[in-house]
DSSP file (Angstrom, degrees, kcal/mol; ACC not computed):
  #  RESIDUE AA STRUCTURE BP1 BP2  ACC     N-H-->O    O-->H-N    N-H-->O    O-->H-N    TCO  KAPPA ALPHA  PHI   PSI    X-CA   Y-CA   Z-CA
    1    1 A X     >        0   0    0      0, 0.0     4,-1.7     0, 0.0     3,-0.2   0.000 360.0 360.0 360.0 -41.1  -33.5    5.7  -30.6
    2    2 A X  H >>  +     0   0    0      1,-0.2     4,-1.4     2,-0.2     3,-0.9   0.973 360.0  53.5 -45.9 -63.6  -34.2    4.3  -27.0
    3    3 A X  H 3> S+     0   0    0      1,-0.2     4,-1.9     2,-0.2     5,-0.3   0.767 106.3  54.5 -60.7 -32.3  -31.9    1.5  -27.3
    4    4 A X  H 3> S+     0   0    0      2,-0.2     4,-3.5    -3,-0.2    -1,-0.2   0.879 110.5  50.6 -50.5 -40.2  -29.0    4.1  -28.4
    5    5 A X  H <X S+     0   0    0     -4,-1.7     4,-1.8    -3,-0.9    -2,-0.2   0.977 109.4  46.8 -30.7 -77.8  -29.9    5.8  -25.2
    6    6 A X  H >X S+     0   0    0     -4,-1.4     4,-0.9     2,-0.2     3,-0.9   0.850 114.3  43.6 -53.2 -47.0  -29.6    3.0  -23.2
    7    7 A X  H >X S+     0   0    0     -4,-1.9     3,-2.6     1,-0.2     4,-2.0   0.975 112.1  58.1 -48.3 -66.1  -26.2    1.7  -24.6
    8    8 A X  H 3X S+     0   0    0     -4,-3.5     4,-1.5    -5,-0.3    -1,-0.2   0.703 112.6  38.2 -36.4 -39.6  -25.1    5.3  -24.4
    9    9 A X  H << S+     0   0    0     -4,-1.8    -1,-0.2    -3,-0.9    -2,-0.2   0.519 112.8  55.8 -65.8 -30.7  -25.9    5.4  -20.5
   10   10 A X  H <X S+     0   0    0     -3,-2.6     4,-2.1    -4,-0.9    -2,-0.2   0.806 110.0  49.7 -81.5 -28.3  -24.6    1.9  -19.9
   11   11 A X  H  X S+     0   0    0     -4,-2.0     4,-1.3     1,-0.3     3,-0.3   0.926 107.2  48.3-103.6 -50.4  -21.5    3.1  -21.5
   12   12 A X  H  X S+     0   0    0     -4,-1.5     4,-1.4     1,-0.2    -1,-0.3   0.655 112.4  51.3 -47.4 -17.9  -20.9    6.3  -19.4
   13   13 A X  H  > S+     0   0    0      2,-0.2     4,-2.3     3,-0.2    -2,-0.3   0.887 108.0  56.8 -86.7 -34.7  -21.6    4.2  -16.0
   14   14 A X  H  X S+     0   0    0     -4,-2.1     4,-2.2    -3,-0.3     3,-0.5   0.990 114.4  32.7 -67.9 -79.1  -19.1    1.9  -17.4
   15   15 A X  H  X S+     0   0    0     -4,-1.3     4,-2.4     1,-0.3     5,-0.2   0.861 112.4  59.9 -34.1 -57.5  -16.4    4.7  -17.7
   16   16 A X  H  X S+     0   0    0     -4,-1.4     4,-1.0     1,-0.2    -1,-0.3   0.983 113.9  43.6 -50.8 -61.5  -17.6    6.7  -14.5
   17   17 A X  H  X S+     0   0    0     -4,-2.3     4,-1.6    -3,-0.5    -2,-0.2   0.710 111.2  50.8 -79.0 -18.1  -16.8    3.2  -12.6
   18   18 A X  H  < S+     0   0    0     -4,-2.2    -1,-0.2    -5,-0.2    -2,-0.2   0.958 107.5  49.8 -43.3 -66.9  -13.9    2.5  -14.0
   19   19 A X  H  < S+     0   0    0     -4,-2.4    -2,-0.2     1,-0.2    -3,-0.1   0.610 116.6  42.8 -47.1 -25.5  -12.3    5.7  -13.5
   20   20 A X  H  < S+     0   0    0     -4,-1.0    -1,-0.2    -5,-0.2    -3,-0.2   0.770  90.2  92.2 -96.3 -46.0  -13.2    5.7   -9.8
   21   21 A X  S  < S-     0   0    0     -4,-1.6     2,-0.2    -5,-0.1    42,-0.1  -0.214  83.8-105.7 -49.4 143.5  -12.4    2.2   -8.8
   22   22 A X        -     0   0    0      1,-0.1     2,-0.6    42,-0.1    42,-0.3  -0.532  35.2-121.2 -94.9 162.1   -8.6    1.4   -7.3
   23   23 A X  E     -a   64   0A   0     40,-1.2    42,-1.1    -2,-0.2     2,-0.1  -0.659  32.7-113.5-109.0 129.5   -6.9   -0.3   -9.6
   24   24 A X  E     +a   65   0A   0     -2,-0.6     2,-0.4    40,-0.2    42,-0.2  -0.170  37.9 171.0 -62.5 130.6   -5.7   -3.7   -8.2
   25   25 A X        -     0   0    0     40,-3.7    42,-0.4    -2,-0.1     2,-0.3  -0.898  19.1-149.6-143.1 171.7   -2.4   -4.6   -7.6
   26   26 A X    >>  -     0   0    0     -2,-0.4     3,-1.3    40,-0.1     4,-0.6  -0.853  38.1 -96.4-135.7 172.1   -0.3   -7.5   -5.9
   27   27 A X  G >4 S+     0   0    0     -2,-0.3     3,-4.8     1,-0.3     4,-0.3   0.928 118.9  62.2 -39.7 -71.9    3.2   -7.5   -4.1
   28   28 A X  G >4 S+     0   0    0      1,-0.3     3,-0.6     2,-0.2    -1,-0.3   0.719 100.3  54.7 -37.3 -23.1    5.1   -8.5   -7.0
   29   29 A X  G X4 S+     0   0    0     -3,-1.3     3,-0.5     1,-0.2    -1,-0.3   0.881 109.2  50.1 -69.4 -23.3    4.0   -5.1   -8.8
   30   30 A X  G << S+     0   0    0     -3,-4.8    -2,-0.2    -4,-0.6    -1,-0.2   0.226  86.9  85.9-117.9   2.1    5.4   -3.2   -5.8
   31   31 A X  G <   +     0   0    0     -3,-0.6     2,-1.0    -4,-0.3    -1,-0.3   0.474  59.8  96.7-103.7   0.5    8.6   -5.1   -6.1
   32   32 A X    <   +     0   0    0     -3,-0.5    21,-0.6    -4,-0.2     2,-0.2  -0.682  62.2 109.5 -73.8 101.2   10.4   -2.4   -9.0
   33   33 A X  B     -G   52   0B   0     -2,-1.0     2,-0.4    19,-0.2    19,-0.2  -0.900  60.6-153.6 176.4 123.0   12.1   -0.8   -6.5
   34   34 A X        -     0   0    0     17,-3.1     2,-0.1    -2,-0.2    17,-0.1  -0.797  12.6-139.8-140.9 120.4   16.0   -1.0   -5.8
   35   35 A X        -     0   0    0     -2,-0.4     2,-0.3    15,-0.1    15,-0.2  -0.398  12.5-171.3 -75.4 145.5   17.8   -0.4   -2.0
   36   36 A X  E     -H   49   0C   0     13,-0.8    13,-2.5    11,-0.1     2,-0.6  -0.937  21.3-138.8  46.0 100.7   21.1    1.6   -1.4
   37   37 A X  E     +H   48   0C   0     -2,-0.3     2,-0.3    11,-0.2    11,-0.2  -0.850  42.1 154.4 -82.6 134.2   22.4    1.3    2.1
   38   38 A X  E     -H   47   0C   0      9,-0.6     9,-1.1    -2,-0.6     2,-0.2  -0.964  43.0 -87.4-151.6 151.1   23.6    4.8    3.1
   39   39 A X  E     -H   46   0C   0     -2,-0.3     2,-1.4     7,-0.2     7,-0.2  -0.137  16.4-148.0 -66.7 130.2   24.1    6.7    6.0
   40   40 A X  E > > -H   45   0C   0      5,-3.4     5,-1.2    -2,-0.2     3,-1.0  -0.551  12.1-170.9 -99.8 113.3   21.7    8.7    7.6
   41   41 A X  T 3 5S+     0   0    0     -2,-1.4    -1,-0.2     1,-0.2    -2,-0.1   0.545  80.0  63.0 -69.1 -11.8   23.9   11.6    9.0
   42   42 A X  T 3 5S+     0   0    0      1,-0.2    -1,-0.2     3,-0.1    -2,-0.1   0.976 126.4  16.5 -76.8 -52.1   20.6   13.4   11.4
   43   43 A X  T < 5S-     0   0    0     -3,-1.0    -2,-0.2     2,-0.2    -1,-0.2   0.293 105.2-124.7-110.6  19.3   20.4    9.9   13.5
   44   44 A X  T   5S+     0   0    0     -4,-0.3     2,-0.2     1,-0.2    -3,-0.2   0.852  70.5 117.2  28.2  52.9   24.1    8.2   12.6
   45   45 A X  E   < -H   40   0C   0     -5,-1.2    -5,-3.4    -7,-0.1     2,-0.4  -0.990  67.8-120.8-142.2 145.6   22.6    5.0   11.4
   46   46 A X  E     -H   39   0C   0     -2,-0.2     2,-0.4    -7,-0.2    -7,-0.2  -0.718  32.3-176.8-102.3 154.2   22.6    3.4    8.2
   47   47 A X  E     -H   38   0C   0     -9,-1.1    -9,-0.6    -2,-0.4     2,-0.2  -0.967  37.1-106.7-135.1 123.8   19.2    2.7    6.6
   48   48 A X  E     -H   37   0C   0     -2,-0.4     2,-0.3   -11,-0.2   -11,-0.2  -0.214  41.9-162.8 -54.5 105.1   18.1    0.9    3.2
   49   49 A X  E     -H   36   0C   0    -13,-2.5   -13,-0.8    -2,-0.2     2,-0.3  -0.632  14.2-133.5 -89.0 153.5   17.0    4.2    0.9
   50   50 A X        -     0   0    0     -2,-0.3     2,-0.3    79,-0.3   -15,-0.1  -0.750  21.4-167.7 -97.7 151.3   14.8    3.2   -2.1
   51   51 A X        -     0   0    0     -2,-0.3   -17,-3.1   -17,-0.1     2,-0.5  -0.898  25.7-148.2-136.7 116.8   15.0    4.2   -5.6
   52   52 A X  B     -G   33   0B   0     -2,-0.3   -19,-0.2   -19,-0.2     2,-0.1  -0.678   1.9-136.8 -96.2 123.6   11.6    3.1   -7.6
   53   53 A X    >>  -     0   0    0    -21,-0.6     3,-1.8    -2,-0.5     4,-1.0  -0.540  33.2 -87.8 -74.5 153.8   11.2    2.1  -10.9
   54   54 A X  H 3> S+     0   0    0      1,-0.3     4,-1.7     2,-0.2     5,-0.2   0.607 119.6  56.8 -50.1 -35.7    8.6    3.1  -13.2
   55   55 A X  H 3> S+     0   0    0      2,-0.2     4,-0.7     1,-0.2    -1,-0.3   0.636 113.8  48.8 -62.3 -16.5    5.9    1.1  -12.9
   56   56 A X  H X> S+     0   0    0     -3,-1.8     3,-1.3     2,-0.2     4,-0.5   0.909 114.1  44.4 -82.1 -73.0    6.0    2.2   -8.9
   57   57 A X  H 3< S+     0   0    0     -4,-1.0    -2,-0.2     1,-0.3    -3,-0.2   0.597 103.6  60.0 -67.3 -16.9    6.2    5.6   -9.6
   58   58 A X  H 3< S+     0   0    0     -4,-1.7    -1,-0.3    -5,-0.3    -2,-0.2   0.929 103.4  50.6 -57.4 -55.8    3.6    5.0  -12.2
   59   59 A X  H X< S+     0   0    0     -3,-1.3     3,-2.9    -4,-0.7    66,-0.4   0.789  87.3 132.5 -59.6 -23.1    0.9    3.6   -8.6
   60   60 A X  T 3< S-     0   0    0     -4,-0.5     2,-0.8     1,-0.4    66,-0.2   0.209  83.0 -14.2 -56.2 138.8    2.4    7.5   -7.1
   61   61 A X  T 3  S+     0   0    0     64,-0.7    -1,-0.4    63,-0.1     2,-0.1   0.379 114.1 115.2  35.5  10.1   -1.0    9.2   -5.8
   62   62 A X  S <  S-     0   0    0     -3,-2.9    63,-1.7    -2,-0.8     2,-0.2  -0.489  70.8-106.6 -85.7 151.1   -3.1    6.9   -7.4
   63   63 A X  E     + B   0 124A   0     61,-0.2   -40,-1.2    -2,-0.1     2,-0.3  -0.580  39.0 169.4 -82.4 176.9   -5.5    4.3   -5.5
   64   64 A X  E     -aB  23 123A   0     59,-1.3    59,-1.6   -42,-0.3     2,-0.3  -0.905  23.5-145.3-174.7 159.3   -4.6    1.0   -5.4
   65   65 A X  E     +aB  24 122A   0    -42,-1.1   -40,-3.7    -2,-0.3     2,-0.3  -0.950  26.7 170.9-150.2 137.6   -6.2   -2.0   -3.3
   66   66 A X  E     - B   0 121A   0     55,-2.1    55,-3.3    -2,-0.3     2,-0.5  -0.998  18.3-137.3-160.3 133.7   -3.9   -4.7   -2.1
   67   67 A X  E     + B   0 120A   0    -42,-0.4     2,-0.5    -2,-0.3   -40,-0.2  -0.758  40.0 110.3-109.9 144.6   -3.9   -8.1    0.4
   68   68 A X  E     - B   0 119A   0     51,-1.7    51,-1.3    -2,-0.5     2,-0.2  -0.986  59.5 -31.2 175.8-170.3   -1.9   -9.2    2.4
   69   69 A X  E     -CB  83 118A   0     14,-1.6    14,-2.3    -2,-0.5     2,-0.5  -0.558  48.4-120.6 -65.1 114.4   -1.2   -9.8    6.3
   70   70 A X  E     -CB  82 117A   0     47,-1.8    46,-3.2    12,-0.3    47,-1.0  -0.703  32.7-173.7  34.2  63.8   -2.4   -7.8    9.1
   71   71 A X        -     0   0    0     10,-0.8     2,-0.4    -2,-0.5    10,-0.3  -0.825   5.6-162.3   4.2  70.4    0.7   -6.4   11.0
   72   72 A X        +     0   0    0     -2,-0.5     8,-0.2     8,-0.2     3,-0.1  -0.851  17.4 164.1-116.3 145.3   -0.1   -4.7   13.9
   73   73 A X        +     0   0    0      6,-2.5     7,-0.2    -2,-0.4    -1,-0.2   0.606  68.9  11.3-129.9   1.6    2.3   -2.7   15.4
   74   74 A X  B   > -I   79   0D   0      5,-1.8     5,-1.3     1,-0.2    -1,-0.3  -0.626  69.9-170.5-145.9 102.3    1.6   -0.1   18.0
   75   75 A X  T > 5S+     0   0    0      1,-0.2     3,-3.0     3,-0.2    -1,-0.2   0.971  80.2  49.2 -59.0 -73.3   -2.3   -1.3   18.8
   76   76 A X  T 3 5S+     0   0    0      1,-0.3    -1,-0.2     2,-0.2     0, 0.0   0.779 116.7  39.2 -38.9 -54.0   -3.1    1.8   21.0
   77   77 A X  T 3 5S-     0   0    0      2,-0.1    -1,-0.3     1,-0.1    -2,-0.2   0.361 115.9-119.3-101.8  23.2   -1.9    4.3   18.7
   78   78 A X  T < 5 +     0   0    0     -3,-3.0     2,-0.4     1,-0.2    -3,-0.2   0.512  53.9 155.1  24.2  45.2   -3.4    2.2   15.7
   79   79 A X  B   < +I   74   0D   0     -5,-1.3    -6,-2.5    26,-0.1    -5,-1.8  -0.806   7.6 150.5 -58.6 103.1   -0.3    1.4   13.6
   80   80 A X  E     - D   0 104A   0     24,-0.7    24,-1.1    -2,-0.4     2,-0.3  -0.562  27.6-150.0-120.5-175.2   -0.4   -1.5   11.5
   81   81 A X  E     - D   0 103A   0    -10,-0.3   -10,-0.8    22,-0.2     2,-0.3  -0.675  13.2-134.7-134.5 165.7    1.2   -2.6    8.2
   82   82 A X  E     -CD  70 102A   0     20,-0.7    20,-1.1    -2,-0.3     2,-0.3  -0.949  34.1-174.0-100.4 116.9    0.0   -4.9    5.3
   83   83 A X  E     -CD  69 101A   0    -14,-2.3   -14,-1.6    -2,-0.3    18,-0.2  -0.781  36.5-125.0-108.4 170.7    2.6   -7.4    4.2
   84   84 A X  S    S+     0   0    0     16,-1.8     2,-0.2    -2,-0.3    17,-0.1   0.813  96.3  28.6 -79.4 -31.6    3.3   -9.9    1.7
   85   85 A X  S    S-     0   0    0     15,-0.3    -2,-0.1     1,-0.2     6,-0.1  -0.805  94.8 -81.3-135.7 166.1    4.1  -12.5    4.0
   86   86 A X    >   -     0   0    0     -2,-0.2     3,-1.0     1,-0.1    -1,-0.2  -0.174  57.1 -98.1 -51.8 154.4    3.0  -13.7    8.3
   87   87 A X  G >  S+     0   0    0      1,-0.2     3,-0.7     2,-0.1     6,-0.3   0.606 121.0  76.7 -40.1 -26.3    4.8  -12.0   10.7
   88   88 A X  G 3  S+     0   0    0      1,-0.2    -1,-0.2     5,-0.1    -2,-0.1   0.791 115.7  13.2 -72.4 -40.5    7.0  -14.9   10.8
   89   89 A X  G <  S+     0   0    0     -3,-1.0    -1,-0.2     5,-0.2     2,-0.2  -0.473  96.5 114.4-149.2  69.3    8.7  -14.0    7.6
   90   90 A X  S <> S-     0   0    0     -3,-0.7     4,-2.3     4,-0.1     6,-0.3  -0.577  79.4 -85.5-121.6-174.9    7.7  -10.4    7.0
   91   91 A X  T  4 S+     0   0    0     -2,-0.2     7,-0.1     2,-0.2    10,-0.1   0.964 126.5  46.3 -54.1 -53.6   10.6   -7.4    7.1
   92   92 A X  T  4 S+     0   0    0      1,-0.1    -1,-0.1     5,-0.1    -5,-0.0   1.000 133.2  15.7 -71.2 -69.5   10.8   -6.6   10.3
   93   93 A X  T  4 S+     0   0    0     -6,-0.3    -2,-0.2     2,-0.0    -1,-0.1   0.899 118.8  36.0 -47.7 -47.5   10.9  -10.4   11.5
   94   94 A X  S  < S-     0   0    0     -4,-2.3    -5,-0.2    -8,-0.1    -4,-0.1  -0.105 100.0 -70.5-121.6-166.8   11.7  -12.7    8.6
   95   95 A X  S    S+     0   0    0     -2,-0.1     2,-0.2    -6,-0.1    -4,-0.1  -0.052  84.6 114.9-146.2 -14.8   13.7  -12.8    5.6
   96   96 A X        -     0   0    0     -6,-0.3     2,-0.2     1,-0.1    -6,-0.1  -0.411  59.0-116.9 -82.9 161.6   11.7  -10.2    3.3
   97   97 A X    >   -     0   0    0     -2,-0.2     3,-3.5     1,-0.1    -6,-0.2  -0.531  27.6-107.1 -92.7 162.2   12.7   -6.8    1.8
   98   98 A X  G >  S+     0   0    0      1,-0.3     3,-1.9    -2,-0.2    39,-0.3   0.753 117.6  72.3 -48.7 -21.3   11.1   -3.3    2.6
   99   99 A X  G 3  S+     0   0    0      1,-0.2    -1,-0.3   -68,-0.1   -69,-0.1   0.713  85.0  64.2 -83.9   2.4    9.8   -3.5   -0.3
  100  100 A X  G <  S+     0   0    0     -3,-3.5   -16,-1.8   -17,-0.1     2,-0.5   0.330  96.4  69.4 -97.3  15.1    7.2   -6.2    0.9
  101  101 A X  E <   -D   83   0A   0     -3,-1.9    36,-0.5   -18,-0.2     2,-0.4  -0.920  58.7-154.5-134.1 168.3    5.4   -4.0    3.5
  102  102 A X  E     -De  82 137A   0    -20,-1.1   -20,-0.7    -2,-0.5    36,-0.2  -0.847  15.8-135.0-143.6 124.9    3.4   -1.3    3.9
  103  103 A X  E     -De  81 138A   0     34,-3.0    36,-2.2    -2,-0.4     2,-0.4  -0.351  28.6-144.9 -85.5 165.1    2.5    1.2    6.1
  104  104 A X  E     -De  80 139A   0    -24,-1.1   -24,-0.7    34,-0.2     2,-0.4  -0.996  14.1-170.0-137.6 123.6   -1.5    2.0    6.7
  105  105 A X  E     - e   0 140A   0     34,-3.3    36,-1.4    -2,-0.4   -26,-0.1  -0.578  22.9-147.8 -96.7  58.3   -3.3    5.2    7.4
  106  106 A X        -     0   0    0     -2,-0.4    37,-0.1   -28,-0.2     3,-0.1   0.199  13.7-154.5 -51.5 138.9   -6.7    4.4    8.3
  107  107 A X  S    S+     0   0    0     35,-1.6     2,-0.5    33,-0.1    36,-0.1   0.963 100.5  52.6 -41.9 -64.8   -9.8    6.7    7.5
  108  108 A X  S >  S-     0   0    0     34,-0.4     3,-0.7     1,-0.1    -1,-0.1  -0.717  77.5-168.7 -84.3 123.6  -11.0    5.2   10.1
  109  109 A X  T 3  S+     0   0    0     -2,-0.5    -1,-0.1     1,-0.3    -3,-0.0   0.369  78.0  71.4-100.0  -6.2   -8.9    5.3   13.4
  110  110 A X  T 3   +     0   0    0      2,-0.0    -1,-0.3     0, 0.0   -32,-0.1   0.308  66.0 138.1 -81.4  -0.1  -10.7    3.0   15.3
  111  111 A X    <   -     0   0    0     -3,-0.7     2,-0.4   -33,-0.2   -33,-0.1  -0.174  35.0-159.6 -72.6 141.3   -9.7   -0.1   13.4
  112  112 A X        +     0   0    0      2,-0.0     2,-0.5   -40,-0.0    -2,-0.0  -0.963  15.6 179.3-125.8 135.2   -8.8   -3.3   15.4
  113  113 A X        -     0   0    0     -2,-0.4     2,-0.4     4,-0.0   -41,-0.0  -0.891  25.2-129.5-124.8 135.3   -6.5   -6.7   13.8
  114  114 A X    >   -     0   0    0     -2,-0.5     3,-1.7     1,-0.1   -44,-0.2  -0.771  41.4 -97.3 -41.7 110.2   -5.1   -9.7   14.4
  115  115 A X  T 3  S+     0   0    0     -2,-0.4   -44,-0.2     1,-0.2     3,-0.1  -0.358 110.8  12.7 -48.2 126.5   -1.8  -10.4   13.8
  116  116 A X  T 3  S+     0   0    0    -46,-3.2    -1,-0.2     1,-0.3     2,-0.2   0.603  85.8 168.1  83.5   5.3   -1.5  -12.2   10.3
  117  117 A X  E <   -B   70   0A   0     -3,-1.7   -47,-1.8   -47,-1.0     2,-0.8  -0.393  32.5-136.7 -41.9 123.8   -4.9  -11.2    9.7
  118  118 A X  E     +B   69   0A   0    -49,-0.2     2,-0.5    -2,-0.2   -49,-0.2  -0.831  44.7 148.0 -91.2 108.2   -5.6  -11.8    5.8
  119  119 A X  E     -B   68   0A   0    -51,-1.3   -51,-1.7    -2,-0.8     2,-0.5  -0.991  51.2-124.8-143.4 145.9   -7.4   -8.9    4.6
  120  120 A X  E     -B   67   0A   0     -2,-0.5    25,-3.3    25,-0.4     2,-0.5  -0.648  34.2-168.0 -80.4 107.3   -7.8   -6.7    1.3
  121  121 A X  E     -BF  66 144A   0    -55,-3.3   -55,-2.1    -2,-0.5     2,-0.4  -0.824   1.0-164.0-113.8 149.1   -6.9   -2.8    2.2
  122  122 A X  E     +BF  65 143A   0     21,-2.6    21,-1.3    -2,-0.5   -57,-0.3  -0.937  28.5 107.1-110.8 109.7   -7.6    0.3   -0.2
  123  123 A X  E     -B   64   0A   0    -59,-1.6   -59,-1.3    -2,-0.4     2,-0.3  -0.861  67.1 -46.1-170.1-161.6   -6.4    3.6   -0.2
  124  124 A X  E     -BF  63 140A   0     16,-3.4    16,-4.0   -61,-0.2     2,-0.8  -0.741  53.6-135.6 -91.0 121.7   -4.0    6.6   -1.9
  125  125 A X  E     - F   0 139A   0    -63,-1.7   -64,-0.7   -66,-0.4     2,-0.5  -0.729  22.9-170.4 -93.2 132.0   -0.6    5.0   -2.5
  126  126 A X  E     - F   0 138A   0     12,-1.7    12,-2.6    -2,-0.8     2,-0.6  -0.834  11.8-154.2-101.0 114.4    2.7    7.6   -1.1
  127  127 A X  E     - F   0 137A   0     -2,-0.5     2,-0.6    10,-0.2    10,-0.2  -0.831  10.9-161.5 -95.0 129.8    5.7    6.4   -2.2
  128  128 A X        -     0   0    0      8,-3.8   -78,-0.1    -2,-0.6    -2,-0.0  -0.857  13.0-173.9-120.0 129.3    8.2    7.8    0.4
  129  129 A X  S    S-     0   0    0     -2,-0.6   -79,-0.3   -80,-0.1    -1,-0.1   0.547  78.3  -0.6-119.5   1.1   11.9    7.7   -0.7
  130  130 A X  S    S+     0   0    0      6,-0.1     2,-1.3   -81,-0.1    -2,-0.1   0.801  75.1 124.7-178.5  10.3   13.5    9.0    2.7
  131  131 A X    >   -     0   0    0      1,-0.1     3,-1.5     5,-0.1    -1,-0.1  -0.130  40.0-167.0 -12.2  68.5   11.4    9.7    5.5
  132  132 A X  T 3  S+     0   0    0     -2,-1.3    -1,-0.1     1,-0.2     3,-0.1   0.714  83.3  64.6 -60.3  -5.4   13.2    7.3    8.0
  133  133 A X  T 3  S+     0   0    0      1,-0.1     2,-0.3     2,-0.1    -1,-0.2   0.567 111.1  40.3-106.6  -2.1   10.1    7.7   10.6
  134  134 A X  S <  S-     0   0    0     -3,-1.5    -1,-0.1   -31,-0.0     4,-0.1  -0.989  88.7-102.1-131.4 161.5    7.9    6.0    7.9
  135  135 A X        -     0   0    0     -2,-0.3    -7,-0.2     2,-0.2    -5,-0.1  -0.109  31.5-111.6 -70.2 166.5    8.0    3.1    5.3
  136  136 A X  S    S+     0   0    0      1,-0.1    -8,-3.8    -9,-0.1     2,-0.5   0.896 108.8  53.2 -53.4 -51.4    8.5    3.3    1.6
  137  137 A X  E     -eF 102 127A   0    -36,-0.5   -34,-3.0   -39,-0.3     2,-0.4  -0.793  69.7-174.6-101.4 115.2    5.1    2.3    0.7
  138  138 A X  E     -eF 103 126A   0    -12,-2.6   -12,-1.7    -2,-0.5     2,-0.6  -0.925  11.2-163.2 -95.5 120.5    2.3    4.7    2.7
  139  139 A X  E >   -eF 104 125A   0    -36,-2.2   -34,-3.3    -2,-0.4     3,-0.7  -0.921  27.1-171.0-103.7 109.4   -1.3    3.1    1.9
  140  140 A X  E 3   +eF 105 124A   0    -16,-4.0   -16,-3.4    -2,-0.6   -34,-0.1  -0.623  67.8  24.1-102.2 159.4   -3.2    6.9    3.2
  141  141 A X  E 3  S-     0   0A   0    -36,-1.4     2,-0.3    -2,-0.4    -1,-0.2   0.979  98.5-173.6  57.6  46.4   -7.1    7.1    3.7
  142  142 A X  E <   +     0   0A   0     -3,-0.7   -35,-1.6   -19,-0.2   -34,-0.4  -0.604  13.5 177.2 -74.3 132.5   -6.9    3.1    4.2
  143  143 A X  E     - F   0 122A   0    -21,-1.3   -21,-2.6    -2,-0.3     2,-0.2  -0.984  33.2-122.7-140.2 168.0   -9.9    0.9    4.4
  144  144 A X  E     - F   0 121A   0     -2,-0.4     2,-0.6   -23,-0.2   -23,-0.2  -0.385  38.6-135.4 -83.6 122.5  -10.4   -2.8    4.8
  145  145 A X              0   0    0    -25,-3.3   -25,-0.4    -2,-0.2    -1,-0.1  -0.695 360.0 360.0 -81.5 132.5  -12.7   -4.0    1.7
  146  146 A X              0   0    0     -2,-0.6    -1,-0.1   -27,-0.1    -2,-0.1   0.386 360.0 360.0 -58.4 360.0  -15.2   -6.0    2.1
């Protein structure tokens, strides 16, 4: 009877930490996702809108944990990204599409990076499909895993 117990116990902690852990995911996942240039009539410029496929709309409020490169882009006001690739060949510089960055909305506001910092960030992923003052992919309540 003990040993049923135990199994029984092992087997709800199992479940309990599944269910609570963010579910890992890489660039390539993040890459169902197809751009539209059209104009955006508030600011008269045109701007790449997204339309996401399911498996992306699937990650939608969920957590998710993801690496990639260390951005930073307004230090002071602690605006960074994560991207797939160095600064060198990330969206804003290089040769990749939006769909290879991400904006980050540390818990903690105090965070400080490196560019091209390699680090693993976790947090609630917002898919945003036309906000022009933020990027497609929002990582909110981010922190850096250890």
């Amino acid at each position: 009877m003990k040993t049923g117990i135990t199994i029984f116990m092992f087997t709800a902690a199992l479940t309990l930490s599944a269910a609570t852990s963010p579910l890992l995911i890489n660039w390539k996942k993040l890459s169902d996702v197809e751009f539209a240039r059209k104009l955006n009539k508030e600011v008269n410029m045109y701007f790449l809108y997204p339309t996401f496929g399911p498996s992306v709309k699937a990650l939608q409020g969920k957590e998710i944990q993801i690496k990639g490169y260390i951005i930073p882009v307004d230090e002071n006001e602690n605006v960074y990204v994560v991207s797939a690739q160095p600064m060198a060949m990330c969206f804003f510089c290089g040769g990749s599409g939006p769909e290879s960055i991400m904006e980050l909305q540390f818990k903690n506001k105090k965070q400080r990076f490196e560019t091209d910092e390699v680090r693993t960030v976790k947090g609630i992923l917002q898919l945003n499909p036309s906000d022009i003052e933020h990027l497609n992919y929002i990582l909110k309540n981010a922190e850096v895993v250890e």
